[in-house]
C-alpha positions as CSV (number, residue, x, y, z in Angstrom):
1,X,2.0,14.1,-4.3
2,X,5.2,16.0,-3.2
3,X,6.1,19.4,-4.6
4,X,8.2,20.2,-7.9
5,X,10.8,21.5,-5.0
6,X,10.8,18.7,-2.7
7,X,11.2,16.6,-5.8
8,X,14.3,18.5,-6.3
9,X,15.7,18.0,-2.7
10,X,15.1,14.4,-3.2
11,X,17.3,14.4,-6.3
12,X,20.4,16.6,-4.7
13,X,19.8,14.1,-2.1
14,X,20.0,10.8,-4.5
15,X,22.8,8.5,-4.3
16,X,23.2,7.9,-7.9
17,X,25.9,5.9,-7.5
18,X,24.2,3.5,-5.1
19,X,24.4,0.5,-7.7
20,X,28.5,1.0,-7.2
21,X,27.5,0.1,-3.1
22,X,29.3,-3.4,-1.5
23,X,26.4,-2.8,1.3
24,X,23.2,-5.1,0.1
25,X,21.2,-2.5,2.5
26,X,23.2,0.4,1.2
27,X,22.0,-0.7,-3.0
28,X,18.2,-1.9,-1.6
29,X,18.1,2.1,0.0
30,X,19.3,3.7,-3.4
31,X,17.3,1.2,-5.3
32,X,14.0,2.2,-3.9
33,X,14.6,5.7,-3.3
34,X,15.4,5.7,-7.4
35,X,12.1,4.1,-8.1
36,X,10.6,7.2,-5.8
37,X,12.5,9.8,-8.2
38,X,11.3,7.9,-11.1
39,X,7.0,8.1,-10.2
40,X,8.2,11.9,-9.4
41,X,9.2,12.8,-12.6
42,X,6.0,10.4,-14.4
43,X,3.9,12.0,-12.1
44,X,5.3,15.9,-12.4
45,X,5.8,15.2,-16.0
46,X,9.0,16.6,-15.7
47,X,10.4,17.8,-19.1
48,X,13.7,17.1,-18.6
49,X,15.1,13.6,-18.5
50,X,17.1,11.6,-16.1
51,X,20.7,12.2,-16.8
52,X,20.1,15.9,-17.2
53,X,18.4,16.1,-13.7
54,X,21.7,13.6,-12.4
55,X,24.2,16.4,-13.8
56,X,22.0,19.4,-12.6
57,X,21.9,17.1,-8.8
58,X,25.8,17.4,-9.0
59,X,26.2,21.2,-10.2
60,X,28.2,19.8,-13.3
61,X,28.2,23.4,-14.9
62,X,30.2,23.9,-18.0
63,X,30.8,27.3,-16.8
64,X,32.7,25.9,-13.5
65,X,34.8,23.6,-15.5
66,X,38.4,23.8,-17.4
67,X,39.1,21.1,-20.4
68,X,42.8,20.5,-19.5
69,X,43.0,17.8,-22.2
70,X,40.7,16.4,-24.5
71,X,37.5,15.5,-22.9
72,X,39.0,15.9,-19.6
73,X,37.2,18.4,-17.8
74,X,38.2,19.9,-14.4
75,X,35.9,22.0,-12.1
76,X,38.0,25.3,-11.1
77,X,39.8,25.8,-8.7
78,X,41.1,22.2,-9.0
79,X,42.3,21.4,-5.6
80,X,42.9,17.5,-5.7
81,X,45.1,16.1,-8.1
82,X,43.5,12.5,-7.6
83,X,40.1,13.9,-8.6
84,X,38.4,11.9,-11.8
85,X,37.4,14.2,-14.9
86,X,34.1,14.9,-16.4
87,X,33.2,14.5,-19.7
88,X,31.8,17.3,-21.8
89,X,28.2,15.0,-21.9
90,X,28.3,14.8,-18.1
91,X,28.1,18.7,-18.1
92,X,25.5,21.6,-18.4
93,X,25.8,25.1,-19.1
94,X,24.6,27.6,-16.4
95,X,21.7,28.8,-18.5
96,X,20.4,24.9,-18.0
97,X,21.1,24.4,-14.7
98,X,19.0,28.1,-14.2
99,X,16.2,26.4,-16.2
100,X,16.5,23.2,-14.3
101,X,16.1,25.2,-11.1
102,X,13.5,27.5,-12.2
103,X,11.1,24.4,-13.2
104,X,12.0,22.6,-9.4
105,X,11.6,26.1,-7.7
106,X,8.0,27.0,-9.4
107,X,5.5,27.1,-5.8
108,X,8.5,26.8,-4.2
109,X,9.0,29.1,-0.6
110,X,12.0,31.5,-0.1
111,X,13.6,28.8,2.6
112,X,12.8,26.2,-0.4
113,X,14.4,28.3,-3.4
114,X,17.9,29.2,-0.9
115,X,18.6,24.9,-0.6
116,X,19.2,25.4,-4.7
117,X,22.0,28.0,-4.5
């Protein structure tokens, strides 16, 4: 069984999105390598569930974000006007995200821990 921090890499790594793809190979890829995430977290019995391990994947901190209308949330500095808002359920505050990593990072080496920041 892989380690809780190489089960970590593999979610930062994820395309969660893979069920968007056009590509039949690109959708099989994502497809399986979801099904790998998901005996990771059975078999770590990771605590925290999938969605909050997507939005800790993608650094969706509250902290880094700016509502600029209702339930439009805008990581800071905005640079690109064409970029999609966040909701405030797609987010997590920093003291998650720190928990999140903490968990991952537990027997984790020093190379392992410096991927997470």
């Amino acid at each position: 069984m892989l380690r809780r921090s190489e089960f970590g890499k593999k979610l930062r790594q994820h395309d969660w999105y893979y069920g968007f793809a056009d590509d039949h190979r690109s959708w099989t890829k994502g497809r399986d390598q979801a099904k790998v995430i998901r005996d990771l977290h059975e078999n770590h019995a990771c605590p925290f569930n999938m969605e909050i391990l997507r939005i800790w994947a993608h650094n969706n901190i509250l902290e880094e974000f700016v509502e600029e209308e209702p339930d439009q949330w805008y990581r800071q500095p905005r640079k690109y006007k064409c970029i999609a808002a966040l909701s405030r359920k797609d987010l997590i505050t920093q003291a998650e995200h720190d928990e999140i990593t903490q968990w991952l990072t537990l027997g984790a080496t020093v190379e392992e821990i410096a991927l997470y920041a």
